[in-house]
C-alpha positions as CSV (number, residue, x, y, z in Angstrom):
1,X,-9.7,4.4,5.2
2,X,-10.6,1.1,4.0
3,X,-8.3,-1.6,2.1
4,X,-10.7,-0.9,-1.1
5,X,-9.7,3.0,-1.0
6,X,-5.9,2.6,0.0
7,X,-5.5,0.4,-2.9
8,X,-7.6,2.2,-5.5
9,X,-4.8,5.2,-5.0
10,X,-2.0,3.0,-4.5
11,X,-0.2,4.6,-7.6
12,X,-1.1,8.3,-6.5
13,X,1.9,10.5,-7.9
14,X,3.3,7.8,-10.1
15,X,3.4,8.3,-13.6
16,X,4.0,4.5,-15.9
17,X,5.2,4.2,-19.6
18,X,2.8,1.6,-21.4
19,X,3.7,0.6,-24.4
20,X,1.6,-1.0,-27.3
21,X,-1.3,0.6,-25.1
22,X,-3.5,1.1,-28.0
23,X,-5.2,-2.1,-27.6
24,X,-5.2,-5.9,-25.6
25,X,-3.4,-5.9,-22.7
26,X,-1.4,-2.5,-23.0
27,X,-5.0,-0.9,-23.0
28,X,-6.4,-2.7,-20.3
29,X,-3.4,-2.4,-18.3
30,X,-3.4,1.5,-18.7
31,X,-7.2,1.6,-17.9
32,X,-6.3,0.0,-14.2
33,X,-3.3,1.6,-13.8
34,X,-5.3,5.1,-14.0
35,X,-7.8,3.8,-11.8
36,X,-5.5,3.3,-9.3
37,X,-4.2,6.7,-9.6
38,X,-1.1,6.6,-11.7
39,X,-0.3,9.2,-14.5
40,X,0.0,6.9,-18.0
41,X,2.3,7.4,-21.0
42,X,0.4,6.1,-24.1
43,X,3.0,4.2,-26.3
44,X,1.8,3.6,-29.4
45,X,1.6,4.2,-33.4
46,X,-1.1,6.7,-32.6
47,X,-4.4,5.6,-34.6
48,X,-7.8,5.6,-33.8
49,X,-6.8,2.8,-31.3
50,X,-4.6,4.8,-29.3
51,X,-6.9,7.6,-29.4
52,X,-9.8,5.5,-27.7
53,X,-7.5,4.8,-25.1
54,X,-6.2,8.1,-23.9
55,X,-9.7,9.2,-24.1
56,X,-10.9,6.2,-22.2
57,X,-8.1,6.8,-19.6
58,X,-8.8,10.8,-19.1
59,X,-12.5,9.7,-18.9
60,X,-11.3,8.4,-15.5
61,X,-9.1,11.0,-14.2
62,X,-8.6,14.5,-16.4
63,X,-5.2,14.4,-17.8
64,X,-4.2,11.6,-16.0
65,X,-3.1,10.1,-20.0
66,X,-1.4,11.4,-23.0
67,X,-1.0,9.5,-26.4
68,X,2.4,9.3,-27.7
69,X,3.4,8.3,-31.4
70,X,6.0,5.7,-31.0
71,X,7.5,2.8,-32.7
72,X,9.5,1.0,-30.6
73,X,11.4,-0.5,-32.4
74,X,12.8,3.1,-33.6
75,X,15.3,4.8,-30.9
76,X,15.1,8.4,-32.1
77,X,10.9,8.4,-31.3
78,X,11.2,5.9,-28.4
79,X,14.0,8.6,-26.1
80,X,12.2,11.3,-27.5
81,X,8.8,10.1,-25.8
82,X,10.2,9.8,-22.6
83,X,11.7,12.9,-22.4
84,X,8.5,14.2,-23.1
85,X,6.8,12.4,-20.7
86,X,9.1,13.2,-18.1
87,X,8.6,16.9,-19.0
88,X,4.7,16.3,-18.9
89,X,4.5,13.9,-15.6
90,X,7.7,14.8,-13.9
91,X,9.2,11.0,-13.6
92,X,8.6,7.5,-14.4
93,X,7.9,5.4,-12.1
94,X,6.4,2.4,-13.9
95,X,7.7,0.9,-17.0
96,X,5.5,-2.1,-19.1
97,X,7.0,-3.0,-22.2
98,X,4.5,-4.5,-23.9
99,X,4.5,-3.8,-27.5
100,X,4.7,-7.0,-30.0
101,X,3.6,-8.5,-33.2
102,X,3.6,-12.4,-34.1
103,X,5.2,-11.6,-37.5
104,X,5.6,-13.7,-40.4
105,X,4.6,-17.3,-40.0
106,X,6.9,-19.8,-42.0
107,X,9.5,-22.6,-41.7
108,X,13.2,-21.9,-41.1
109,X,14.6,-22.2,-44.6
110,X,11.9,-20.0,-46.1
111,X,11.9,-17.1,-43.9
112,X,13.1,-14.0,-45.0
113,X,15.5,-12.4,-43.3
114,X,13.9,-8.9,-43.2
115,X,10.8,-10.6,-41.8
116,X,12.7,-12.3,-39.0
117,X,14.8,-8.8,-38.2
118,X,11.2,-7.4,-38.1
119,X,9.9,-9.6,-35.8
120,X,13.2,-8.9,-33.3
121,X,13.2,-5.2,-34.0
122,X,9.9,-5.3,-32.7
123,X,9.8,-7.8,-29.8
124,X,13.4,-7.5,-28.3
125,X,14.9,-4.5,-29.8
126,X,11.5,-2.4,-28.9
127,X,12.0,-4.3,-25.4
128,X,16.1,-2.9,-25.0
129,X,15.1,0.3,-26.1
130,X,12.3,1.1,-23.9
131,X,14.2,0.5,-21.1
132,X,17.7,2.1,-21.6
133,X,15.9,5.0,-22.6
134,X,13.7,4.9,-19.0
135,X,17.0,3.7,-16.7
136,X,18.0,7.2,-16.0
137,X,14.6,8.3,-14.5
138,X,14.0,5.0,-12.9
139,X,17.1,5.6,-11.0
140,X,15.7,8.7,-9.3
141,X,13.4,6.9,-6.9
142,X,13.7,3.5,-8.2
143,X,10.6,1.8,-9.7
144,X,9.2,-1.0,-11.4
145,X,10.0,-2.8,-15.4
146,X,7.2,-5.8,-16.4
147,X,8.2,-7.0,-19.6
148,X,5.5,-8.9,-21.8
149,X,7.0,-12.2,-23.0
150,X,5.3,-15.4,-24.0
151,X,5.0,-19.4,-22.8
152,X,5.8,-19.6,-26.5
153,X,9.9,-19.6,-26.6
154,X,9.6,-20.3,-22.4
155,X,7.6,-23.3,-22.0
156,X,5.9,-23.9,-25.3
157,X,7.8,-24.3,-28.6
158,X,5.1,-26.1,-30.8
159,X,4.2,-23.0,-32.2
160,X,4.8,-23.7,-35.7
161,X,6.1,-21.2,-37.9
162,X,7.5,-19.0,-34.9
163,X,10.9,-19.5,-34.8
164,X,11.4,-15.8,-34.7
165,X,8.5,-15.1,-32.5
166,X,9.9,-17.6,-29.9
167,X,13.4,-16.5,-30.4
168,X,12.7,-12.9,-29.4
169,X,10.5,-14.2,-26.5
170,X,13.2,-16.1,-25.2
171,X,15.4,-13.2,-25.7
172,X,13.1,-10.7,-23.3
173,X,13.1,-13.4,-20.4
174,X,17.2,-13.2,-20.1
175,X,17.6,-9.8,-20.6
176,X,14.9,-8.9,-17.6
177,X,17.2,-11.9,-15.3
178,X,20.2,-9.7,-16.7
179,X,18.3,-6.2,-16.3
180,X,17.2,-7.2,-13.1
181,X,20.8,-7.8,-10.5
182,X,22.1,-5.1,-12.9
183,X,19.6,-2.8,-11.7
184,X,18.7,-4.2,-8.1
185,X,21.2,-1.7,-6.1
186,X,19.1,1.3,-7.9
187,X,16.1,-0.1,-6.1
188,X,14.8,-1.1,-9.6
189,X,12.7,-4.3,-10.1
190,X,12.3,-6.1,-13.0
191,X,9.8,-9.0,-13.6
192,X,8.5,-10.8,-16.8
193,X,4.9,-12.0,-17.8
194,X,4.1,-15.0,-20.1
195,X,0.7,-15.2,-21.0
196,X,-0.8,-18.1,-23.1
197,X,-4.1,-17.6,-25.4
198,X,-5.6,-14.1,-24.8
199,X,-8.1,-12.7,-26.5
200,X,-6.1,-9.7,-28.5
201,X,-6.2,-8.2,-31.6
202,X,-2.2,-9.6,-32.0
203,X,-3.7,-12.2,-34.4
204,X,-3.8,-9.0,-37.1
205,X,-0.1,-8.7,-37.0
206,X,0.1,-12.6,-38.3
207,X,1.2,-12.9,-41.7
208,X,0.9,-17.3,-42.3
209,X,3.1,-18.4,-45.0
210,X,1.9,-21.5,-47.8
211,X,4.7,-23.6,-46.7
212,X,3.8,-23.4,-43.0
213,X,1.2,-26.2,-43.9
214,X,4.9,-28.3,-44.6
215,X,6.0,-28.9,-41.0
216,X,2.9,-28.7,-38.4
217,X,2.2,-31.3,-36.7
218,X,-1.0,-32.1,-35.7
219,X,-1.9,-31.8,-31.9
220,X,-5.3,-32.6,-31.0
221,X,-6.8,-31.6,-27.7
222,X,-10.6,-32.4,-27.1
223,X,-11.3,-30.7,-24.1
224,X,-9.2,-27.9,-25.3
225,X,-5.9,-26.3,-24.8
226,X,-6.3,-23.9,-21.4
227,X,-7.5,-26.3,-18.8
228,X,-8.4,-23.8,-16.5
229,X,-11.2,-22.3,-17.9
230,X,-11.3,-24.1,-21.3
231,X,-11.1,-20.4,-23.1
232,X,-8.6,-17.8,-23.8
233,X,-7.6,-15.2,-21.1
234,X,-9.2,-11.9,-21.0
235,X,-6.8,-8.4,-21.1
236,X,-7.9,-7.8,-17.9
237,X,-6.3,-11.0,-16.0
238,X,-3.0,-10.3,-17.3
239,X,-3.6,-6.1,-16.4
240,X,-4.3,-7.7,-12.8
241,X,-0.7,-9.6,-13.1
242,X,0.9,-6.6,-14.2
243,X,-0.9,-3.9,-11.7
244,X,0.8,-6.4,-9.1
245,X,4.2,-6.4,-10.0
246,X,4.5,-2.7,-10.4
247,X,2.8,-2.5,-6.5
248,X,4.6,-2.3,-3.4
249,X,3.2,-5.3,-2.6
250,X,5.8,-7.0,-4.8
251,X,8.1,-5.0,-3.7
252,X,10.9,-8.4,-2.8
253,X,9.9,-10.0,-6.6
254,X,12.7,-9.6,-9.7
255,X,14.2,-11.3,-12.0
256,X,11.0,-13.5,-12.5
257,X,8.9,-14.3,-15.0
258,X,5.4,-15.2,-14.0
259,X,2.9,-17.7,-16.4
260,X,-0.1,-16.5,-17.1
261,X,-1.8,-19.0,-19.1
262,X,-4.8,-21.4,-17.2
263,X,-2.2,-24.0,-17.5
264,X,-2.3,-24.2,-20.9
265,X,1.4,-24.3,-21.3
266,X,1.5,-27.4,-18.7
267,X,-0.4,-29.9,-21.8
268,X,2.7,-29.9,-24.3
């Protein structure tokens, strides 16, 4: 058997929890994972979007994905779709938390405070609960947690507007470093991605206040803001990343968050 054929099955008999899979990188990421022979839990407010995707994803391998109605940010639907998915798949193996919004745009002094407590309910509350509610299975046969952060909060923090956004990004990168040597001796790895500009739909969850105009500061880059390839990323780079960490072959990797971001964050 080739390299090409052990590795398309790599994830045979592993099933993985994706959330925010309905489009961007949760879709993309579910799409390979499938390929590669995994069972996928669908994670999502289930739309049209989500729809598409477990379609998509059973287009590849019948029954290999089921769509879940989930706000993560709510505790009751977040432990109750893991059950079922455990009852459906028979474990969980593989865990990406990857559902997030930008939020409300504004300065400090004129954000309201049930738009910040979205934006953490979302980001880092979605994040806790996702995995408490996943710990108990991943403790079975250990497994792997990838987290979606940001270089915004990390490495970036000219983001105007943000504060909320970078706070809760901030927030996921110490609670994987945390989540990660509390979960080591159960053979559990936990890892962190931080992608810069990629080319999402997460721009629809952007709500850009009048006074935001008030504080930015102009930054002007001619040749553009990712140096690498002087475009966003695509879904499918960071799917790559993420496909990674949840492999054996990163077996000795956690606690670490991992930039993904053509080295945009590196100009500011």
């Amino acid at each position: 058997m080739s390299k090409g054929q052990i590795n398309k099955q790599r994830f045979e008999g592993k099933t993985a929890i994706v959330t925010g899979a309905g489009s961007g990188i949760g879709r993309a990421t579910a799409i390979k994972l499938a390929q590669q022979g995994a069972n996928v839990a669908l994670f999502d407010l289930k739309d049209e979007r989500s729809l598409e995707t477990e379609a998509e994803v059973n287009s590849i391998r019948e029954g290999a994905a089921r769509a879940f109605d989930v706000d993560t940010s709510n505790a009751e639907r977040v432990e109750k779709a893991v059950l079922e998915t455990v009852e459906l798949f028979g474990g969980i193996d593989i865990v990406f938390a990857n559902a997030g919004i930008n939020g409300v745009l504004s300065p400090i002094e004129d954000l309201k405070l049930e738009d910040w407590q979205q934006t953490i309910n979302v980001n880092l509350n979605g994040t806790f609960l996702t995995v408490k509610y996943t710990i108990p299975h991943l403790k079975k046969n250990g497994g792997s947690v990838i987290i979606t952060s940001s270089i915004n909060g990390n490495r970036t923090f000219s983001s105007f507007g943000m504060s909320a956004y970078s706070t809760s990004k901030a927030g996921q990168v110490a609670f994987a470093k945390m989540a990660a040597l509390e979960l080591a001796k159960f053979k559990i790895r936990v890892n962190v991605i931080c992608p810069g500009a990629i080319a999402t739909n997460i721009d629809q969850s952007t709500e850009k206040t009048d006074q935001l105009k008030d504080i930015v500061i102009p930054m002007e880059f001619p040749e553009g803001r990712q140096p690498l390839k002087h475009a966003p990323g695509q879904p499918e780079h960071v799917a790559d990343l993420v496909v990674f960490l949840a492999s054996t072959e990163a077996s000795h990797i956690t606690g670490t968050e991992m930039f993904i971001d053509g080295a945009e964050s590196l100009l500011c």
